[in-house]
Backbone as a chain_set.jsonl record, in Angstrom:
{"seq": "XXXXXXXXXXXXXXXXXXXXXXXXXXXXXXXXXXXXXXXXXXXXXXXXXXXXXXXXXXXXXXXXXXXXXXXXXXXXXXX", "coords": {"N": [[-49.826, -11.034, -37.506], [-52.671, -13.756, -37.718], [-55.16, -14.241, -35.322], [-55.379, -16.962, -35.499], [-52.909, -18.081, -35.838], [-51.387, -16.91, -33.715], [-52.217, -17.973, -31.265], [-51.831, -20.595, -31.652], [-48.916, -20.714, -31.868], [-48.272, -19.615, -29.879], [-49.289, -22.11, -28.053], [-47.889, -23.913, -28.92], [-45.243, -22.75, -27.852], [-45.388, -22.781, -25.327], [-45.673, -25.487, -24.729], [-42.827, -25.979, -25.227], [-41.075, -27.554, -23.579], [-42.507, -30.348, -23.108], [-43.226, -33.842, -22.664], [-42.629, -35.718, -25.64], [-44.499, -38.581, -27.169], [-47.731, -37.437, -25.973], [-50.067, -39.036, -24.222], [-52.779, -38.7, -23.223], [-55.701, -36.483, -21.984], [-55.224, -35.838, -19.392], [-52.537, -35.345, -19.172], [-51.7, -33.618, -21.399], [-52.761, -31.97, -20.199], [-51.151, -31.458, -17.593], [-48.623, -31.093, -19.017], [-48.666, -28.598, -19.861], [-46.837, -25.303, -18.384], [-48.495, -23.969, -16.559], [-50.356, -25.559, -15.848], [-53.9, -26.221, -16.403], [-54.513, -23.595, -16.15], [-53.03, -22.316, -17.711], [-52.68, -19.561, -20.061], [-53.345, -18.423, -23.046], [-53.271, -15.745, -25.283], [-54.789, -13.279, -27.817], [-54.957, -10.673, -29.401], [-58.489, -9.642, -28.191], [-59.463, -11.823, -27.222], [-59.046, -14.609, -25.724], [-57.51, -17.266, -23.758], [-57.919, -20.681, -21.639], [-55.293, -23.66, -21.208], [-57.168, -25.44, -20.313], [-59.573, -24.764, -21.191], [-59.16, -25.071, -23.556], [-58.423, -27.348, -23.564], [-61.22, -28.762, -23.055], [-62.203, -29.252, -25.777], [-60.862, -31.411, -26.814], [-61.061, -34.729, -27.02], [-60.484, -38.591, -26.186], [-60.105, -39.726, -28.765], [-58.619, -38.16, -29.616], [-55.532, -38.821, -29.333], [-52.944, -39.831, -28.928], [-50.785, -37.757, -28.997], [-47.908, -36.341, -31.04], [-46.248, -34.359, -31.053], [-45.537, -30.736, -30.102], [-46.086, -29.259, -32.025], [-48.481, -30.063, -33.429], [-50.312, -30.225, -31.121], [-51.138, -28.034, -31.404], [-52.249, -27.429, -33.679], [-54.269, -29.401, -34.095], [-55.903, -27.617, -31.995], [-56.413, -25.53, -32.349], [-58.077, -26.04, -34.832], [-59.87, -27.446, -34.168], [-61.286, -25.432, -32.531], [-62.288, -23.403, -34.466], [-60.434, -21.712, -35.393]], "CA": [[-50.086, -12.461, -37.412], [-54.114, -14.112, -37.537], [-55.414, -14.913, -34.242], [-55.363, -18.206, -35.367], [-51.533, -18.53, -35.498], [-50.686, -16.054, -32.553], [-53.243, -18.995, -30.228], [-51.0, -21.601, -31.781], [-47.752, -20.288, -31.688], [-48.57, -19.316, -28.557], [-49.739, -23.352, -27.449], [-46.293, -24.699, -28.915], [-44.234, -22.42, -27.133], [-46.088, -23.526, -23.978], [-44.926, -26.862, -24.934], [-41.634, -26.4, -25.699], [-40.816, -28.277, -22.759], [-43.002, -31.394, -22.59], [-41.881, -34.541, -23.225], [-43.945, -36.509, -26.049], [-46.064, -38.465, -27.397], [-48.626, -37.33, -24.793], [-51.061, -40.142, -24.573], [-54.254, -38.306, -22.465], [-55.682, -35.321, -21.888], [-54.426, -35.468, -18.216], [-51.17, -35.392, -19.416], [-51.584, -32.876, -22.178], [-52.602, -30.682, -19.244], [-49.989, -31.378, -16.973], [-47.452, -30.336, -19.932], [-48.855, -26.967, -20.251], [-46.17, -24.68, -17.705], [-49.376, -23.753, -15.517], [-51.625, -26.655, -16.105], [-55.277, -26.099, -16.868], [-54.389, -22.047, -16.044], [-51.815, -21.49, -18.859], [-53.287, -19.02, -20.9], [-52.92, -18.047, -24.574], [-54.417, -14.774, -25.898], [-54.855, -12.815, -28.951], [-56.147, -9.549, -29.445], [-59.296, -9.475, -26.844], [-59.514, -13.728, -27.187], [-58.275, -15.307, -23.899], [-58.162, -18.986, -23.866], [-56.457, -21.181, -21.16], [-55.173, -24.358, -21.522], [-58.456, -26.169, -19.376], [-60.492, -24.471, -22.019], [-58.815, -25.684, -24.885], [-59.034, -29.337, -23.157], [-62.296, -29.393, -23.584], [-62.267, -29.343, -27.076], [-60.045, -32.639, -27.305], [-61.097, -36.421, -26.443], [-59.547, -39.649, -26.356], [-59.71, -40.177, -29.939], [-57.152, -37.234, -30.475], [-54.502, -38.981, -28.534], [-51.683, -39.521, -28.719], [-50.1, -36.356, -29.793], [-46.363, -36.625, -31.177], [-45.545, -32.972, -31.314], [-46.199, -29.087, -30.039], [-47.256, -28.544, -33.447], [-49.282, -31.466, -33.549], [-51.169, -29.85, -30.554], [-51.595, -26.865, -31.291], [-52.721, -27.354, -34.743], [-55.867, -29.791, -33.687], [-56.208, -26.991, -30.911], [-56.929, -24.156, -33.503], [-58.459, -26.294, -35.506], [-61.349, -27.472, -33.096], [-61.813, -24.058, -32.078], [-62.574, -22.577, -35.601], [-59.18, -20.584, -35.834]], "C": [[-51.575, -12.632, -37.079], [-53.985, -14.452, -35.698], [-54.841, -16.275, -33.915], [-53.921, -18.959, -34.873], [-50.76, -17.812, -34.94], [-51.362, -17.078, -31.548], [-51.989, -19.921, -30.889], [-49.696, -21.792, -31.77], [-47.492, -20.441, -30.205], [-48.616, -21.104, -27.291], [-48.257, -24.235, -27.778], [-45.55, -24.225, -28.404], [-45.022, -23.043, -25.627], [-45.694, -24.617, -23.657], [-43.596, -27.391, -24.949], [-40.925, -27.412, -24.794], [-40.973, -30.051, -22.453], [-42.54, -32.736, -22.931], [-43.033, -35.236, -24.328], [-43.688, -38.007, -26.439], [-46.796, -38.625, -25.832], [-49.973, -38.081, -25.0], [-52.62, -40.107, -24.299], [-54.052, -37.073, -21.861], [-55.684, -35.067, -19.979], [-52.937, -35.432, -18.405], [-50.616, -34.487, -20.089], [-51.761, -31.708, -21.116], [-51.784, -30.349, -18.123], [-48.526, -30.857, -17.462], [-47.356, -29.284, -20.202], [-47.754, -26.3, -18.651], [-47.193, -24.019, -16.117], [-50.439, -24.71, -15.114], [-52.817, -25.878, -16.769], [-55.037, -23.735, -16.762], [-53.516, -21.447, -17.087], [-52.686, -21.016, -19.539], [-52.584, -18.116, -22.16], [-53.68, -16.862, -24.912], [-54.057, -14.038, -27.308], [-55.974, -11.277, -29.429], [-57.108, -9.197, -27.979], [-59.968, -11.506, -26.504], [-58.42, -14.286, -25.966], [-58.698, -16.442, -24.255], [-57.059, -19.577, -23.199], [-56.417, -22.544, -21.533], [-56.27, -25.583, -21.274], [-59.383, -25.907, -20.555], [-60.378, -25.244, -23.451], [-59.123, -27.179, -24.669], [-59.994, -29.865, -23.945], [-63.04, -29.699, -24.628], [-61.774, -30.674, -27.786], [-61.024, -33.792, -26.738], [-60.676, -37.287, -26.529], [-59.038, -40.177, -27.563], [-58.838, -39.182, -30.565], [-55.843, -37.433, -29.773], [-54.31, -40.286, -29.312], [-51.196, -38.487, -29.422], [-48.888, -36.683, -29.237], [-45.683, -35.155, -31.137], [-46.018, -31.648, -30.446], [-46.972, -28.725, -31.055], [-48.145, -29.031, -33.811], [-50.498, -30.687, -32.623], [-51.979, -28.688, -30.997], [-52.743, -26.423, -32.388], [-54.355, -27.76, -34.409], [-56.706, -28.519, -32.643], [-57.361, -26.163, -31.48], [-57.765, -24.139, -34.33], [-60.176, -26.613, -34.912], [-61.812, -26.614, -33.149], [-62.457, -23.247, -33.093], [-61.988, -21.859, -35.737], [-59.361, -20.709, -37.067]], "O": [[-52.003, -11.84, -36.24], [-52.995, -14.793, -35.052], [-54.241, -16.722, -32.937], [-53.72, -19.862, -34.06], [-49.577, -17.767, -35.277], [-50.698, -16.884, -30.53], [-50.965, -19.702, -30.241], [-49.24, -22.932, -31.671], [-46.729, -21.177, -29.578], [-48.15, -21.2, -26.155], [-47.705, -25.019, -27.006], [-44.653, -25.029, -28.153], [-44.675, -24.17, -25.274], [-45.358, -24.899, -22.507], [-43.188, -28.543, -24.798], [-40.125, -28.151, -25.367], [-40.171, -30.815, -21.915], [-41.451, -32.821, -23.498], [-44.207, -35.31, -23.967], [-42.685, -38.577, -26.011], [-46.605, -39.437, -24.927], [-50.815, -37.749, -25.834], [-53.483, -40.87, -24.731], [-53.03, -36.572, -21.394], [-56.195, -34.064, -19.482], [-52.255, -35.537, -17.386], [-49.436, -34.194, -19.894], [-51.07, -30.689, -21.129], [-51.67, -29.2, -17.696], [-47.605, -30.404, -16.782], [-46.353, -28.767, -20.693], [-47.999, -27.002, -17.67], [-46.74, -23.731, -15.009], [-51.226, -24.581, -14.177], [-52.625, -24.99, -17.599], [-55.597, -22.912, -17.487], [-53.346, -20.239, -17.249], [-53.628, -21.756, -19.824], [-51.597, -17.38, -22.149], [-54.899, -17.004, -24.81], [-52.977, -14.306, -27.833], [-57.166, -11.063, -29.649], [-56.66, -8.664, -26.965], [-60.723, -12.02, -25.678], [-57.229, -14.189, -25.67], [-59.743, -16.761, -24.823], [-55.87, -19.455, -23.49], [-57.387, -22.907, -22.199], [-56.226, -26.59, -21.98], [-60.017, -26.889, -20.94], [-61.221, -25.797, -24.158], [-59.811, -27.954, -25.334], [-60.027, -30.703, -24.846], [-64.153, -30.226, -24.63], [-62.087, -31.028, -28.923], [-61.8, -33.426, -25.855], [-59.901, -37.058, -27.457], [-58.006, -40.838, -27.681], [-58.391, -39.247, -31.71], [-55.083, -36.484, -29.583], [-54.931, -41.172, -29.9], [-51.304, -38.52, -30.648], [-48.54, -37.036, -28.111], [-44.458, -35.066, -31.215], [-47.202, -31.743, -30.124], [-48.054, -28.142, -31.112], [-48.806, -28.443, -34.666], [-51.574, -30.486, -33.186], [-53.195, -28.506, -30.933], [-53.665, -25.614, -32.286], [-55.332, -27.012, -34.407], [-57.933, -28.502, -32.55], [-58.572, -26.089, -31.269], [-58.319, -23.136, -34.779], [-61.256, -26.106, -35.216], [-62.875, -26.573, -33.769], [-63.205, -22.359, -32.683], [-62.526, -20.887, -36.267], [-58.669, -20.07, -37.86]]}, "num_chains": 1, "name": "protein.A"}
């Protein structure tokens, strides 16, 4: 499996829990199982959920899905 979709796999199972649409990125980080400390890795790529944050802003909210997240996540990042 790419990095890209072992990090995103990885960010929807994290999710499986949350409830949605998550409307702000205090909320998106409160849904992660550790908050801002949940971490996703891949190979020698570490990335926690605080990190990924900072890749989002208000204009990517509301997110309706896990896959929804994870996708913009990966996508920001240059997965």
């Amino acid at each position: 499996m790419s990095v890209r979709n072992t990090i995103k796999a990885q960010i929807v199972a994290h999710l499986n829990k949350a409830t949605f649409p998550i409307a702000s990125p205090e909320a998106l980080i409160g849904a992660f199982p550790n908050g801002a400390d949940t971490t996703c890795t891949a190979g020698d790529l570490v990335v926690t959920a605080g990190q990924a944050g900072t890749l989002l802003n208000e204009n990517h909210f509301p997110f309706n899905s896990a896959e929804e997240v994870g996708e913009t996540i990966v996508e920001l990042a240059g997965l």
